[in-house]
NULOKOL-785458 format. One line per 4 residues: number of its first residue (from 1); their letters; for each residue x, y, z of N, C-alpha, C, O, CB. Coordinates in Angstrom, 2 decimals, decimal comma. Glycine has a CB too. Layout:
NUM	a	X Y Z X Y Z X Y Z X Y Z X Y Z; ...
***
This chain:
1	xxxx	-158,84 -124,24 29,13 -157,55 -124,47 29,72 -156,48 -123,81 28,85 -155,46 -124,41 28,49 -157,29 -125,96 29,88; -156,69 -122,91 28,63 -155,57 -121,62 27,98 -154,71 -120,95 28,86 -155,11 -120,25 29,78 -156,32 -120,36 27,35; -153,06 -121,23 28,48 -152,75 -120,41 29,08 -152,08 -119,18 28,57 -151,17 -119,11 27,74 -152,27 -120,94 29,80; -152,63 -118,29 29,15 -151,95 -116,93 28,12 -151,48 -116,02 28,27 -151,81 -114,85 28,15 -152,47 -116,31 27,48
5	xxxx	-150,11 -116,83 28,71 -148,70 -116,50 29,01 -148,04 -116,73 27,54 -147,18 -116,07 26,96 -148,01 -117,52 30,30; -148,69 -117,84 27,14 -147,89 -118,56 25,73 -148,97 -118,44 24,75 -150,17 -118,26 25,00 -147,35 -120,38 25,85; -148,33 -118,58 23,44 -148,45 -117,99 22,33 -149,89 -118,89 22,32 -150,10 -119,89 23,01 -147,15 -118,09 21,16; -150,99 -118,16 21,16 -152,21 -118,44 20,94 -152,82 -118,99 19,43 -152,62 -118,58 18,29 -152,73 -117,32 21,33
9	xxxx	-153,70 -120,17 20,00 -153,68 -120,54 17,96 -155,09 -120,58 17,84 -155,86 -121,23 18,54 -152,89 -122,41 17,17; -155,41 -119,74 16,79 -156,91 -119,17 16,78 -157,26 -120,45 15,20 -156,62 -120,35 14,15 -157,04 -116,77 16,37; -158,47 -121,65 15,45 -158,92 -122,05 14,48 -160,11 -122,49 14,72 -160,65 -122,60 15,82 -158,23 -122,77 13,96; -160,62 -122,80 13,43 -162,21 -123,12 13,42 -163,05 -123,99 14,20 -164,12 -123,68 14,72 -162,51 -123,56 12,33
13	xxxx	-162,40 -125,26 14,25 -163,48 -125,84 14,81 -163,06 -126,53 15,96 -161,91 -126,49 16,40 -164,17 -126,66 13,93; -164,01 -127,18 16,44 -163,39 -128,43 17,48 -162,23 -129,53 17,43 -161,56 -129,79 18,43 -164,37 -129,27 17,65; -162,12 -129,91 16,65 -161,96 -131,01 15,72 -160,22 -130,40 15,44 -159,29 -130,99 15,99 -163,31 -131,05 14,18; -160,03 -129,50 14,76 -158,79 -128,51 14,48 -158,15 -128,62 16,13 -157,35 -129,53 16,36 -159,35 -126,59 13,88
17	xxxx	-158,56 -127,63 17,28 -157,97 -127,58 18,46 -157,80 -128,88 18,99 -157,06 -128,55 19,92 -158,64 -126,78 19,29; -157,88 -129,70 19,08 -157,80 -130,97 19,46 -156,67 -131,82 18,64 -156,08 -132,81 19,07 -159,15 -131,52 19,32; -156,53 -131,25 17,46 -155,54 -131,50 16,89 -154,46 -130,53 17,01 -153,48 -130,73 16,29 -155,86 -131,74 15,79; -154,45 -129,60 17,72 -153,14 -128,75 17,88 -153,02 -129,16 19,00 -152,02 -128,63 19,48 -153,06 -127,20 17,73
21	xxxx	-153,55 -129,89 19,78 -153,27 -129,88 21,17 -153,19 -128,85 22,57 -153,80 -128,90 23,63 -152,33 -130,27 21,04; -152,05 -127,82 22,02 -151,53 -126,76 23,43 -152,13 -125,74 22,77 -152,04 -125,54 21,56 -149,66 -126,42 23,91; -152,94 -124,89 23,80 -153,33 -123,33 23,52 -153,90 -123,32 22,08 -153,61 -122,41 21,30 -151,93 -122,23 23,61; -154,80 -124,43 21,70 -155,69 -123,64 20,47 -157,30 -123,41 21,16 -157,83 -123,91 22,15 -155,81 -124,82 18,78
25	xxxx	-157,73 -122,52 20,24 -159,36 -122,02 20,90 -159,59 -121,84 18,98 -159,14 -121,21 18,02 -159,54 -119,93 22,43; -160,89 -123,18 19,43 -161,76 -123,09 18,32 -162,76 -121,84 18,12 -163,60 -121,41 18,92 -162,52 -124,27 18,39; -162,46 -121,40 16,95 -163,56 -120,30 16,87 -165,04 -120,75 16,82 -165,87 -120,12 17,48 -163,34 -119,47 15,63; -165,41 -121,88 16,01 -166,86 -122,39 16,29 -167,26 -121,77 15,01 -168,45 -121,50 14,84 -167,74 -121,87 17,77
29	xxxx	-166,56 -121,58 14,27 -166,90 -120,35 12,80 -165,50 -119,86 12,48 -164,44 -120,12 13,04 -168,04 -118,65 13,24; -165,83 -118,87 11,14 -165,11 -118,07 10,61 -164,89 -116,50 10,91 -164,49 -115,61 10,17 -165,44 -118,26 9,58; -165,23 -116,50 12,01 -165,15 -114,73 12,97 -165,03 -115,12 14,24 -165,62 -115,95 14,94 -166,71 -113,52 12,97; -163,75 -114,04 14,49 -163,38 -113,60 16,22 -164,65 -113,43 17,05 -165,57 -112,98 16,37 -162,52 -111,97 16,39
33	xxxx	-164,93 -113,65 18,23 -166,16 -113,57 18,72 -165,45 -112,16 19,79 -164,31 -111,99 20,23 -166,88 -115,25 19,45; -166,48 -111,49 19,89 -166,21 -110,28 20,48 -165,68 -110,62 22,05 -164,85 -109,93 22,64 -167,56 -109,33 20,39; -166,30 -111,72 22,56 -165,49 -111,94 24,17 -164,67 -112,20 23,76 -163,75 -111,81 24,47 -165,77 -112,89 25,34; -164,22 -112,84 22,67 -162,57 -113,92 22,68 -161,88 -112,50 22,28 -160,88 -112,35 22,99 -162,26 -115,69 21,10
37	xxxx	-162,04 -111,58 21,52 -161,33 -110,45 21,35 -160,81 -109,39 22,62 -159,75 -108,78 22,80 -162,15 -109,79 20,47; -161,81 -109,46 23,24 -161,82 -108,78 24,49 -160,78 -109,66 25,53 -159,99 -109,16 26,33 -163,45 -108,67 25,05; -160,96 -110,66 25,36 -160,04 -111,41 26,29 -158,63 -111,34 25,79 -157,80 -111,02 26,65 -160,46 -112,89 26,44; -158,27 -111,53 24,84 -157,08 -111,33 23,47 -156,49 -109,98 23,36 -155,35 -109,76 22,96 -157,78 -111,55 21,90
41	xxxx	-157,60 -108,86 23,86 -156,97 -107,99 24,05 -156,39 -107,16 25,96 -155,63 -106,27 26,34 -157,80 -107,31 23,11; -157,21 -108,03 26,50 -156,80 -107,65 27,99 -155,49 -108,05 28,34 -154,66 -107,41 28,99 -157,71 -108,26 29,03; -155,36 -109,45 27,73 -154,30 -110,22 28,40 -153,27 -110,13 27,67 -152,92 -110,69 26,64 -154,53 -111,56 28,65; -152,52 -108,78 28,80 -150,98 -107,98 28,05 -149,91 -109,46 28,35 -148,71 -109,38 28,62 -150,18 -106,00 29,29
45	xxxx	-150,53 -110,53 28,25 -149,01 -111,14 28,34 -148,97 -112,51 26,98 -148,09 -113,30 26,64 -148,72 -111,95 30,32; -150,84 -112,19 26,33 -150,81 -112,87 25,42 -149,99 -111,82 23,88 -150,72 -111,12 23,18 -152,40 -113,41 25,38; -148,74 -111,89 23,68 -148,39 -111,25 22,38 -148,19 -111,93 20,98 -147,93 -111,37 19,91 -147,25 -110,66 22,62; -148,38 -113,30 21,24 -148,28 -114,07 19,89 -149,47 -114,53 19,17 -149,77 -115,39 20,00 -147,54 -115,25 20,07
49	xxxx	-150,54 -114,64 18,12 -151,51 -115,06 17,74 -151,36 -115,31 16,78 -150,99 -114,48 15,94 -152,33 -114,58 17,87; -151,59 -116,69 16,49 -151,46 -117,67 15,62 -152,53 -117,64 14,53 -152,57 -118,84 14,80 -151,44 -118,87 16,34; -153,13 -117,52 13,90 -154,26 -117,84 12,94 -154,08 -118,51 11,87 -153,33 -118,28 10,92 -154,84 -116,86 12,51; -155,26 -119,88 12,23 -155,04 -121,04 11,44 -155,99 -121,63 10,55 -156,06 -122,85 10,40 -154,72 -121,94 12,19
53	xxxx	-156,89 -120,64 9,84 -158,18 -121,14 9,68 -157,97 -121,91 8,30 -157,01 -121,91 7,53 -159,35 -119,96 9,72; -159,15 -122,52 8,24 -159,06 -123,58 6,69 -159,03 -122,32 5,75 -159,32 -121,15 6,00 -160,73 -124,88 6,22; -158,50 -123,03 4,36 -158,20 -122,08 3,47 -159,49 -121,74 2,62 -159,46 -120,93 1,70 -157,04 -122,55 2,63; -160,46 -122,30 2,95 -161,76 -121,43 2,42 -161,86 -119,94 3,48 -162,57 -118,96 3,24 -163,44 -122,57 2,62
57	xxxx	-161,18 -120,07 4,36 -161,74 -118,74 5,21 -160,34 -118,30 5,27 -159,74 -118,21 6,34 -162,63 -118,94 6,87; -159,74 -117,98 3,94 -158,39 -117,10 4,00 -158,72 -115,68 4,12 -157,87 -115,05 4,75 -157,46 -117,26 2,69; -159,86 -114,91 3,62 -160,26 -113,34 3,86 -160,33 -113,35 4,97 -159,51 -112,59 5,49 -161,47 -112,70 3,33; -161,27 -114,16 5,99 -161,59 -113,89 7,32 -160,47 -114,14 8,26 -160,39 -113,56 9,34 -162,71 -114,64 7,70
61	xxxx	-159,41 -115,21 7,72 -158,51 -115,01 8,83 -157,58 -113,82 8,35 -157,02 -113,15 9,21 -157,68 -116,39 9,19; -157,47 -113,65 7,48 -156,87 -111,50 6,93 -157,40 -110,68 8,31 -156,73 -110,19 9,22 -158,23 -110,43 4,92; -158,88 -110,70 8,13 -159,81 -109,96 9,16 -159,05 -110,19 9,89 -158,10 -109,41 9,98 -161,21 -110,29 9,55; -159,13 -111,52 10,87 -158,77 -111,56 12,16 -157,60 -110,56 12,55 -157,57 -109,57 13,29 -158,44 -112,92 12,46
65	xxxx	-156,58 -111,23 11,73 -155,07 -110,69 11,86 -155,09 -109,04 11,92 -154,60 -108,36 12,81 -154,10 -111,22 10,45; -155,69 -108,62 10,90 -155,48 -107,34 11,14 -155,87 -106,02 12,09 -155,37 -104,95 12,47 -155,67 -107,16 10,32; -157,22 -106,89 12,24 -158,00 -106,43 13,88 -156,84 -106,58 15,42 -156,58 -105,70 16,25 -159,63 -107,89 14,21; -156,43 -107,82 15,38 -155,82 -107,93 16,18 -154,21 -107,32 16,29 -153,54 -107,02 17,27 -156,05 -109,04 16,26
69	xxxx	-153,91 -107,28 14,89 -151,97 -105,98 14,90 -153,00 -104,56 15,35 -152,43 -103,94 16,24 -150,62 -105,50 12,28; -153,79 -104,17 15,12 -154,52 -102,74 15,23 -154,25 -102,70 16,76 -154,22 -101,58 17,27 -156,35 -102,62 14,71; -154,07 -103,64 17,46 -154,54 -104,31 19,30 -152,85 -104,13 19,82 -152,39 -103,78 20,90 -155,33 -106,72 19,45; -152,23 -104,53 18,60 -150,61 -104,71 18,96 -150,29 -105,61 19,43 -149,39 -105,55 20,27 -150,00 -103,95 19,71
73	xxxx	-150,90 -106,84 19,09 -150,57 -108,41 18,98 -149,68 -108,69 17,84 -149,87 -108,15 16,74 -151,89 -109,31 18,76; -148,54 -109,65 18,10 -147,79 -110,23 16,73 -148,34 -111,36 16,45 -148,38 -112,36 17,16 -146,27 -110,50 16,79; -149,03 -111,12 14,73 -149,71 -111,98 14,28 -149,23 -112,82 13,71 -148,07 -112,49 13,49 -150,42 -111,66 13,76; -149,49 -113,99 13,24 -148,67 -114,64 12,82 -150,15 -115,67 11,75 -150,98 -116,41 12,27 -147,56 -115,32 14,22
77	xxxx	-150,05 -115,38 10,35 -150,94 -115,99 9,27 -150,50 -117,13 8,78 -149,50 -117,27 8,07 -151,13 -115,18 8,17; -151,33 -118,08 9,20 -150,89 -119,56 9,00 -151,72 -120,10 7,51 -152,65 -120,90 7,43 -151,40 -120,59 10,54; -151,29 -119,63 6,84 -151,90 -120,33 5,45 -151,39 -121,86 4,80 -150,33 -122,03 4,19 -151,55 -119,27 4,27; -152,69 -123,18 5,18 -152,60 -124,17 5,09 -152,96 -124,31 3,60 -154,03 -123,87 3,17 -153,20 -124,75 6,06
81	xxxx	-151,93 -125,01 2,68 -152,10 -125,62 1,59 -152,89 -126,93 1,31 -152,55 -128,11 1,24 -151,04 -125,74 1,26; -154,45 -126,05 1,16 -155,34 -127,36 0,89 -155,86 -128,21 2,46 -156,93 -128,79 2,62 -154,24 -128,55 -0,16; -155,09 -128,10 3,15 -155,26 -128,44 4,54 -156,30 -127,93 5,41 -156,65 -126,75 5,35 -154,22 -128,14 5,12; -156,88 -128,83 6,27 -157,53 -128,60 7,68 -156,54 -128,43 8,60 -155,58 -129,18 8,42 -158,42 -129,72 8,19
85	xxxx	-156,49 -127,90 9,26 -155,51 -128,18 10,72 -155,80 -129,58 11,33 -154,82 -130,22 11,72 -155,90 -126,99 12,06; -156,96 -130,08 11,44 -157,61 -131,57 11,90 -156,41 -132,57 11,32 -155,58 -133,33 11,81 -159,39 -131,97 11,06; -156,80 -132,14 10,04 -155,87 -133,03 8,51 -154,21 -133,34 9,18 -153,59 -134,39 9,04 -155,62 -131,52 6,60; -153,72 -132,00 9,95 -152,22 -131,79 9,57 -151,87 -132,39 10,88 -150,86 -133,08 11,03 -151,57 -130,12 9,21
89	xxxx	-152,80 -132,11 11,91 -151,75 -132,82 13,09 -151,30 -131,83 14,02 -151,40 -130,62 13,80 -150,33 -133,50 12,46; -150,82 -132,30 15,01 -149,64 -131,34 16,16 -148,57 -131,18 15,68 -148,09 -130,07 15,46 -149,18 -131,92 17,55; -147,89 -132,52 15,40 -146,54 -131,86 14,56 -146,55 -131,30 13,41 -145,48 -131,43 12,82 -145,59 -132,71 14,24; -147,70 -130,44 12,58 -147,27 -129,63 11,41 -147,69 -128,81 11,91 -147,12 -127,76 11,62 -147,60 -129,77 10,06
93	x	-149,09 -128,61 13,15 -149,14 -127,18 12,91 -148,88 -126,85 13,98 -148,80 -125,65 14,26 -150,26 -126,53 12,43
***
């Protein structure tokens, strides 16, 4: 239930999206999955991408981000201090 018209929040697990509530898609891991890229990159009306991964996977969300500006998405690197997204809630992240 994505809609992607509005901005997109890319994080790890189940547990994380459920705690962002609107428009997050758990990665299920620490890598873009090639459909979710493909979809991320079709949909000219998704331009905002959020990336929120735990801070053990700060290289891989680098990866993400930069794969996706290469696409001409505005990325946007959410580096959580010590934090899960689960941890922080809807209203922090």
């Amino acid at each position: 239930m994505i809609n992607w018209k509005r901005p997109v929040i890319l994080v790890e697990g189940v547990f994380d999206a459920i705690a962002g509530k609107r428009n997050c898609i758990p990665l299920l891991g620490k890598s873009l999955p090639k459909v979710l890229l493909k979809k991320l990159i079709e949909e000219q009306k998704v331009e905002d991408v959020y990336v929120a991964l735990d801070q053990d996977a700060e290289k891989q969300a680098l990866d993400i981000s930069e794969t996706l500006l290469s696409f001409g998405k505005r990325v946007f690197f959410v580096r959580l201090q010590g934090k899960d997204p689960s941890q922080m809630g809807f209203k922090v992240l």
